[in-house]
C-alpha beads as a LAMMPS data file, in Angstrom:
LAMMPS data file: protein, C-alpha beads

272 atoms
271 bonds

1 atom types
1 bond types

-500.0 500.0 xlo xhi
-500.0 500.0 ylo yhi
-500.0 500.0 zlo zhi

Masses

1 110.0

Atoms # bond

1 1 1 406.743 -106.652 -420.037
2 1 1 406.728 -108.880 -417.129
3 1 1 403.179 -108.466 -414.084
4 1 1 405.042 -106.940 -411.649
5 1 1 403.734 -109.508 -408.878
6 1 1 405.886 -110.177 -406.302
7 1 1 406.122 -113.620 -403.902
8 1 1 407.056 -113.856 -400.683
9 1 1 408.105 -116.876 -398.760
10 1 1 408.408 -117.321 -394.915
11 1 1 407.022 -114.660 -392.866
12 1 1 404.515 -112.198 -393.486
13 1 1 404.588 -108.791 -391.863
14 1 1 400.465 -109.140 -391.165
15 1 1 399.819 -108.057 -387.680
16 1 1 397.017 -110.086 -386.571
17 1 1 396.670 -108.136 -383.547
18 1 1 397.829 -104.831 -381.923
19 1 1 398.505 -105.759 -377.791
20 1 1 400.392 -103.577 -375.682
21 1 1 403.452 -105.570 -374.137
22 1 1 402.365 -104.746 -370.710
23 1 1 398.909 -106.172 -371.235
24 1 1 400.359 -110.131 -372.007
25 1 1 400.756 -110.078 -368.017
26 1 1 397.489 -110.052 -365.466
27 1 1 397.265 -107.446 -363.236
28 1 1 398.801 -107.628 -360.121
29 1 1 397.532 -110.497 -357.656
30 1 1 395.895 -109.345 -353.933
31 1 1 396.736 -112.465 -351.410
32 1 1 398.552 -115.532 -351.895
33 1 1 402.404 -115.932 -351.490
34 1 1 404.541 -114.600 -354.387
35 1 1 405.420 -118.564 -355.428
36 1 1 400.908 -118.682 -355.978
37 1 1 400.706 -115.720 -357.509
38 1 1 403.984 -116.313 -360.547
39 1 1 402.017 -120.060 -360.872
40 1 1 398.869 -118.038 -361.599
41 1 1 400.554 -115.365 -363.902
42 1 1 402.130 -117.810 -365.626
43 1 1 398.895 -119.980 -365.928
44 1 1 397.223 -116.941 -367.326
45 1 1 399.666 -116.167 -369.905
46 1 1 399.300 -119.396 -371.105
47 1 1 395.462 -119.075 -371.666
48 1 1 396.040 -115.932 -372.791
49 1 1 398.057 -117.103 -375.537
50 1 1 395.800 -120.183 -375.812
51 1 1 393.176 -117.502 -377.343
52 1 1 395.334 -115.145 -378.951
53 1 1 396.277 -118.439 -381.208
54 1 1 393.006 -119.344 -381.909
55 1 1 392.225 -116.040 -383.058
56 1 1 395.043 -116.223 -385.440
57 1 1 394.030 -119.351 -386.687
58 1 1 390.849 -118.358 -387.574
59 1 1 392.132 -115.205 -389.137
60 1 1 394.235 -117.140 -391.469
61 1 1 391.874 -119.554 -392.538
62 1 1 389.682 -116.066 -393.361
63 1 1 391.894 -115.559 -396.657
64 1 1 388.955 -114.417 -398.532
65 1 1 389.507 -110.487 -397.160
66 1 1 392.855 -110.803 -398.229
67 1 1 391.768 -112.166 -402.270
68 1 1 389.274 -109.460 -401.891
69 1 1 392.721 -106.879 -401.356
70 1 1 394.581 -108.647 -404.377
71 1 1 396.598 -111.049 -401.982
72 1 1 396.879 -114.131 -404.171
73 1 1 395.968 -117.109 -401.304
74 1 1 395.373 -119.922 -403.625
75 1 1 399.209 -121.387 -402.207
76 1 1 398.358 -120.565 -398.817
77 1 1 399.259 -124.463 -396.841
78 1 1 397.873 -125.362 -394.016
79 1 1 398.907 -127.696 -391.105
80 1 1 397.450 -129.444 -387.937
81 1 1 400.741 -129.983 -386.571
82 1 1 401.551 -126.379 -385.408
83 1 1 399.886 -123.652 -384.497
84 1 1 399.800 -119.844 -386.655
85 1 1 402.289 -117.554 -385.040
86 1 1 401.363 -114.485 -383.681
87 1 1 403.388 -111.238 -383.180
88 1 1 402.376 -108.639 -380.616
89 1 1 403.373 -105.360 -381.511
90 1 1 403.092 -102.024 -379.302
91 1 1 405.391 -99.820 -377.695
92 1 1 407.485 -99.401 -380.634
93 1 1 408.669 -103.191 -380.289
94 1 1 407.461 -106.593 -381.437
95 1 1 407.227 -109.752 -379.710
96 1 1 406.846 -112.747 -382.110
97 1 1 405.228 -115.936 -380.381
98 1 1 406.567 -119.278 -381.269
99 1 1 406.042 -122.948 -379.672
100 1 1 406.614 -124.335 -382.733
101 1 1 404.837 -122.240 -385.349
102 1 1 403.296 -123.380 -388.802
103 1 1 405.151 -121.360 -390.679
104 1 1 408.360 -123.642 -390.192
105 1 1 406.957 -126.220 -391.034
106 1 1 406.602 -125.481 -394.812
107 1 1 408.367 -128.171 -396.540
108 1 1 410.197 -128.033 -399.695
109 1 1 407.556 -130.284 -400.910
110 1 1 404.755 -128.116 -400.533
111 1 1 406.146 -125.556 -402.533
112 1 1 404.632 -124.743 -406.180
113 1 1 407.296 -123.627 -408.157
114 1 1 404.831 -123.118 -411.179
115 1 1 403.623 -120.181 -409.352
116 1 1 406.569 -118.042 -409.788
117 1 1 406.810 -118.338 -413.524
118 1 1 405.953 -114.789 -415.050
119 1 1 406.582 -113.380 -411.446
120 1 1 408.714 -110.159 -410.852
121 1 1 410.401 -110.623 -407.410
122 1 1 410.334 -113.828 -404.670
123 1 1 410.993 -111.594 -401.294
124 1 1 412.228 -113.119 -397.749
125 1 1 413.336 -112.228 -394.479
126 1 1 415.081 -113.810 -392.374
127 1 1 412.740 -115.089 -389.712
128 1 1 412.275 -118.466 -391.184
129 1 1 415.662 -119.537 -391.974
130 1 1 416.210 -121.608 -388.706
131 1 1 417.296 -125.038 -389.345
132 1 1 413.814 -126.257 -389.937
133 1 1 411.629 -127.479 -392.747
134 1 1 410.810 -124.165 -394.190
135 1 1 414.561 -123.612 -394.399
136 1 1 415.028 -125.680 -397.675
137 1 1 411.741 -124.706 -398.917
138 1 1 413.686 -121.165 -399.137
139 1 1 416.423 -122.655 -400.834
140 1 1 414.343 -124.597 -403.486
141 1 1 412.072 -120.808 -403.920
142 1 1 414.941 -119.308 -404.483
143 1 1 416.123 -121.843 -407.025
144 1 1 412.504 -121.660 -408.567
145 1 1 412.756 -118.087 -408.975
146 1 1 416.002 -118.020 -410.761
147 1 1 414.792 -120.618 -413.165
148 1 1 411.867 -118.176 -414.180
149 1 1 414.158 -115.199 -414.617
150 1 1 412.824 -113.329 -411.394
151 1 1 414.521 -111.094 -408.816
152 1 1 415.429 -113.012 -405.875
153 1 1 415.323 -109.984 -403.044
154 1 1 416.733 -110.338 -399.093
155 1 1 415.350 -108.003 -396.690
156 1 1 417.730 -109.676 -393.761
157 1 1 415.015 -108.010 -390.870
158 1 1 417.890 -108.470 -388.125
159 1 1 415.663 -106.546 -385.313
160 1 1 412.339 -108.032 -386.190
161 1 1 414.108 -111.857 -386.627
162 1 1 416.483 -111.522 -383.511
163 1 1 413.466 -112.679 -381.273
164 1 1 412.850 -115.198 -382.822
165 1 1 416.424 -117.194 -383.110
166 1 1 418.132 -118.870 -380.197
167 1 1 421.081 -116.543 -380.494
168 1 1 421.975 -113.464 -382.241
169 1 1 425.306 -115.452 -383.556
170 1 1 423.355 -117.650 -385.042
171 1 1 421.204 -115.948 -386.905
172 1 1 424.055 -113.531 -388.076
173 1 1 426.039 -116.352 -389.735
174 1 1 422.511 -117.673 -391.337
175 1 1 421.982 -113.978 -392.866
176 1 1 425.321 -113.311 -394.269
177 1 1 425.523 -117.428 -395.810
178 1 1 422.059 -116.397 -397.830
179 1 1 423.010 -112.997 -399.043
180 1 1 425.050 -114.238 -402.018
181 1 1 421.684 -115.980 -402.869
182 1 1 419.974 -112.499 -403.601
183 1 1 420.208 -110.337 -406.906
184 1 1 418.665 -107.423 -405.032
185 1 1 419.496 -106.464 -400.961
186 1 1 416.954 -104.466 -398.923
187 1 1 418.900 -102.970 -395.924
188 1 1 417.645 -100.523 -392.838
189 1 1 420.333 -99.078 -390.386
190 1 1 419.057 -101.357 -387.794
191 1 1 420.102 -104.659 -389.690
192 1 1 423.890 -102.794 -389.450
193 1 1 425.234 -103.728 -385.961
194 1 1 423.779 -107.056 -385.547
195 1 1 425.545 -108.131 -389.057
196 1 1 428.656 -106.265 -389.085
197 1 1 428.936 -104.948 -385.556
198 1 1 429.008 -100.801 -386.948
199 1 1 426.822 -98.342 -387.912
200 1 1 429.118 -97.847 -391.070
201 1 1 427.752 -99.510 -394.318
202 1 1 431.071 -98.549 -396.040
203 1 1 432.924 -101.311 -393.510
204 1 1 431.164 -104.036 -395.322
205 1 1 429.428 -102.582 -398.747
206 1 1 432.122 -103.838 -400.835
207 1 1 432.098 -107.546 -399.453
208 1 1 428.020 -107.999 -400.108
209 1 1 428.507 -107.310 -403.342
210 1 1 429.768 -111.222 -404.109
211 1 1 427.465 -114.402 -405.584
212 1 1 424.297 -113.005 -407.250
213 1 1 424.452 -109.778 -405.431
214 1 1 423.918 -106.694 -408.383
215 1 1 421.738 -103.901 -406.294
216 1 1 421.687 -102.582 -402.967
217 1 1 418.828 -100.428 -401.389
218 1 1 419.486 -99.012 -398.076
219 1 1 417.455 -96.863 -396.451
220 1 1 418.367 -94.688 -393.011
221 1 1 416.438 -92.523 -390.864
222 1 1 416.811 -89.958 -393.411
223 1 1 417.951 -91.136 -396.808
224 1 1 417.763 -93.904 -398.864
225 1 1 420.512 -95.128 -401.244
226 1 1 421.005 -97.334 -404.307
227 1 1 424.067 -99.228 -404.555
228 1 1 425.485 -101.202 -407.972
229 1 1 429.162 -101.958 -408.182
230 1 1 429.816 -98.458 -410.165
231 1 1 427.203 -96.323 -408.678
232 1 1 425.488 -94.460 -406.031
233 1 1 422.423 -92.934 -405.807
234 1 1 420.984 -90.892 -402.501
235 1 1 417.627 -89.329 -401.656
236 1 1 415.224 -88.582 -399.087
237 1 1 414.201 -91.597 -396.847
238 1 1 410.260 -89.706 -398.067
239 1 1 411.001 -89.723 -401.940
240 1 1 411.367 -93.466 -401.731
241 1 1 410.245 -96.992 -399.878
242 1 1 411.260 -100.621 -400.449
243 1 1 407.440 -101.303 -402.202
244 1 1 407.897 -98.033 -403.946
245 1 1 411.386 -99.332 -404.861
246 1 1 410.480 -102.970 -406.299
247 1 1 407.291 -101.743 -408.369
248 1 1 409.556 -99.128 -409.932
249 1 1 412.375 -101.647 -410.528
250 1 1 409.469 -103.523 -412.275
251 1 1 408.510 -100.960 -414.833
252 1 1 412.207 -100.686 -415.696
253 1 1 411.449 -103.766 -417.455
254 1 1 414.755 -104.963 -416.732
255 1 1 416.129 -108.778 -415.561
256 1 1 418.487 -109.432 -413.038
257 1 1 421.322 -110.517 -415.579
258 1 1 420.996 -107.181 -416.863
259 1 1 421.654 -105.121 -413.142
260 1 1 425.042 -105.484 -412.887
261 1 1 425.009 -102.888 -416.416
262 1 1 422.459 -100.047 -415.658
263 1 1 423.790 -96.964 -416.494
264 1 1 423.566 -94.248 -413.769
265 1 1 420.769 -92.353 -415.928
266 1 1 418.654 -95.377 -416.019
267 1 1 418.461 -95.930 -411.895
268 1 1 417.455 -92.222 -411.492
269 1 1 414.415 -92.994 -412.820
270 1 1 413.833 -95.040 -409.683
271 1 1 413.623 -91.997 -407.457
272 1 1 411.325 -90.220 -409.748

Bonds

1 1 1 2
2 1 2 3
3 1 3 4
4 1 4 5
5 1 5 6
6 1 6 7
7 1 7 8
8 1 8 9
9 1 9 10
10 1 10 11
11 1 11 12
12 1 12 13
13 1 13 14
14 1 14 15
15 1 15 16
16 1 16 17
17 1 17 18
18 1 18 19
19 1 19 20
20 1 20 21
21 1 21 22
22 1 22 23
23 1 23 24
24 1 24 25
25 1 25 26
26 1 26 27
27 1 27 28
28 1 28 29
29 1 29 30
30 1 30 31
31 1 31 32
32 1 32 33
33 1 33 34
34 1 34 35
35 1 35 36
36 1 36 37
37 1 37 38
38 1 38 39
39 1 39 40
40 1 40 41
41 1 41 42
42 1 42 43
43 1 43 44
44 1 44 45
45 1 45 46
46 1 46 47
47 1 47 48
48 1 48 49
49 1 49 50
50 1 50 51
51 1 51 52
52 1 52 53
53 1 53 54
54 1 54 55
55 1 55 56
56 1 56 57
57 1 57 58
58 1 58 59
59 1 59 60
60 1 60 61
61 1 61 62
62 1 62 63
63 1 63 64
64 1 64 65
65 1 65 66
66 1 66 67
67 1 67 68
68 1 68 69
69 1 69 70
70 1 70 71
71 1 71 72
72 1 72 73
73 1 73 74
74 1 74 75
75 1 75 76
76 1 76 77
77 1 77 78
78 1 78 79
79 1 79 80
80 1 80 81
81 1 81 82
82 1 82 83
83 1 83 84
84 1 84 85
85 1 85 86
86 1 86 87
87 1 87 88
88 1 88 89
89 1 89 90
90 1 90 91
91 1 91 92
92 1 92 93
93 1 93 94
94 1 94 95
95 1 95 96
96 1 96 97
97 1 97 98
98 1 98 99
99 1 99 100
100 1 100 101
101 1 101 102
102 1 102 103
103 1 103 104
104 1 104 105
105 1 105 106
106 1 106 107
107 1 107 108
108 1 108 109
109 1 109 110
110 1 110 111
111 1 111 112
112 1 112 113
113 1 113 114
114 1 114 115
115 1 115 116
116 1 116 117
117 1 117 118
118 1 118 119
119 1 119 120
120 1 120 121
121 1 121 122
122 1 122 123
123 1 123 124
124 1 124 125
125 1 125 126
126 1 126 127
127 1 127 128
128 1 128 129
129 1 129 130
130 1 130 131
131 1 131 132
132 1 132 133
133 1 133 134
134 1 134 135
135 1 135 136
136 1 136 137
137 1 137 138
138 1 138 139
139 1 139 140
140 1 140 141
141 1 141 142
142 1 142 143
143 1 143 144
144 1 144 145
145 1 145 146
146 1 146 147
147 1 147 148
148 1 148 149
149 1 149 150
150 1 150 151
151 1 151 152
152 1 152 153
153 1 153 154
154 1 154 155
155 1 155 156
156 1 156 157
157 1 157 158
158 1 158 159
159 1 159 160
160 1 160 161
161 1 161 162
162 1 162 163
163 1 163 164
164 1 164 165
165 1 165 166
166 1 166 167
167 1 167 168
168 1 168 169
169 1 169 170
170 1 170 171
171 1 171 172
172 1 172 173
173 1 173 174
174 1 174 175
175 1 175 176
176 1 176 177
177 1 177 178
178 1 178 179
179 1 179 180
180 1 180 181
181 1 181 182
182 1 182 183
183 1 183 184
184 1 184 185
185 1 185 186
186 1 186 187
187 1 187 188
188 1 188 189
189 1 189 190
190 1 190 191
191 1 191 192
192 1 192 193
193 1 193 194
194 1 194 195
195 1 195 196
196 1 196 197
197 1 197 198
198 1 198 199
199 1 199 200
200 1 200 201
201 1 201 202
202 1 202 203
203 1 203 204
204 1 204 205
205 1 205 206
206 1 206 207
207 1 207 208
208 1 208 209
209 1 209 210
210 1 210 211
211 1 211 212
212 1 212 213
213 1 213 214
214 1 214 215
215 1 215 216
216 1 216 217
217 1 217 218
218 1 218 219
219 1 219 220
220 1 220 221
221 1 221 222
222 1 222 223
223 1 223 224
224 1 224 225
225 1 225 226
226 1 226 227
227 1 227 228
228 1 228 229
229 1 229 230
230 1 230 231
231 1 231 232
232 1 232 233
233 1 233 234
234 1 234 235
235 1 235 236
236 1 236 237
237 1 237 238
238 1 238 239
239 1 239 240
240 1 240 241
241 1 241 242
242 1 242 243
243 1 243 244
244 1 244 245
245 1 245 246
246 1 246 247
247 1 247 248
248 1 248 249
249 1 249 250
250 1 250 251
251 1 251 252
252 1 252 253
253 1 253 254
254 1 254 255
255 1 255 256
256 1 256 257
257 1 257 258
258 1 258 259
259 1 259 260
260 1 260 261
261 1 261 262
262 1 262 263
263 1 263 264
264 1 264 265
265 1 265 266
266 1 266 267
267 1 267 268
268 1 268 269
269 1 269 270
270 1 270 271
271 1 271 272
């Protein structure tokens, strides 16, 4: 039986640091015309941000709290060039900061494909895949991961991404070109509209099942569901999440060549 360890590639859902939205802007400015006061907002943002980066980048480079969690950081790369992105999360939204970021500048060559030998699952969003360095280094990860007989799983992310492409358009055409590339899909509602313009799975189920594509979880406000190509499964959204999901794909002991024939019986046992 394989270690059910799981890689991911691209971005990480850490929040470095909980800010209300409302508090990125000073408070409001006595005197001065309202050309002075925007400079000065706008000047500290920018300092703002100045700090809120260093923070993260001392943060990251403090790796040793997440080893001391079971977070594997010996792979962790680090650059001069770029800056650690931030998110700022509150009010129910995020707001990713990017002027370039490290994290797309991961280059293919950077990658150790060694380390996903033995592995269970190589996971990604789609935040990264801009037409940047970090890019290809999906492509080659997800080429690495095949080669050792893991699950390649796409959690597209649509909502939490969107801020951080140039256009939704864009990033919609990027999503749907890597979905072949996945054995195993991990969709919310949310990623629904932005990738097929309804709220209607059922418009579109039938196309994602094409290239590697063998399993589908999709999980709603109030249930979850388990696609294959011959059967669905539903339960309650609090019987069953995505980490819940992948750890008890992984003591199925099965391999993705093998998805495509679980019997109905068999993925049951993945709501127990």
């Amino acid at each position: 039986m394989r270690a059910a360890h799981a890689h991911r590639v691209g971005k990480l859902g850490f929040e470095l640091l909980d800010v209300e939205l409302h508090a990125l802007l000073p408070a409001a400015i006595d005197g001065g015309d309202e050309r002075t006061a925007d400079e000065h907002r706008v000047r500290t943002e920018r300092e703002r941000l100045e700090h809120v980066h260093a923070a993260a980048d001392r943060a990251v480079d403090k790796n040793r709290h997440l080893a001391a969690d079971g977070i594997d950081c010996t792979h962790l790369c680090f650059t001069d060039a770029a800056r650690t992105p931030v998110v700022f999360s509150g009010a129910g939204k995020l707001l990713p900061y990017r002027a370039p970021s490290a994290e797309l500048l991961y280059a293919p060559e950077q990658l150790d494909a060694a380390a996903l030998r033995g592995a269970f699952a190589l996971c990604f969003s789609s935040g990264c895949l801009l037409d940047s360095p970090a890019r290809l280094t999906h492509l080659k990860a997800i080429a690495a991961a095949r080669d050792a007989g893991a699950f390649v799983c796409y959690a597209p992310r649509m909502a939490e991404a969107a801020p951080c492409w140039p256009d939704a358009a864009a990033l919609r055409e990027t999503a749907l070109q890597f979905f072949p590339q996945a054995d195993v899909l991990l969709l919310k509602d949310s990623d629904l509209v932005p990738l097929f313009g309804s709220h209607e799975l059922r418009t579109a189920l039938f196309s994602l099942f094409s290239g590697h594509v063998e399993l589908i979880f999709y999980s709603s406000s109030d249930n979850v569901f388990l696609f294959t190509r011959n059967v669905l499964l539903q339960a309650a959204t609090s019987d069953l999440t995505e980490a819940q999901f992948l750890r008890d794909l992984a003591r199925l002991n099965t391999w993705p060549d093998k998805l495509a024939g679980l019997r109905e019986t068999t993925l049951k046992k993945l709501f127990l």
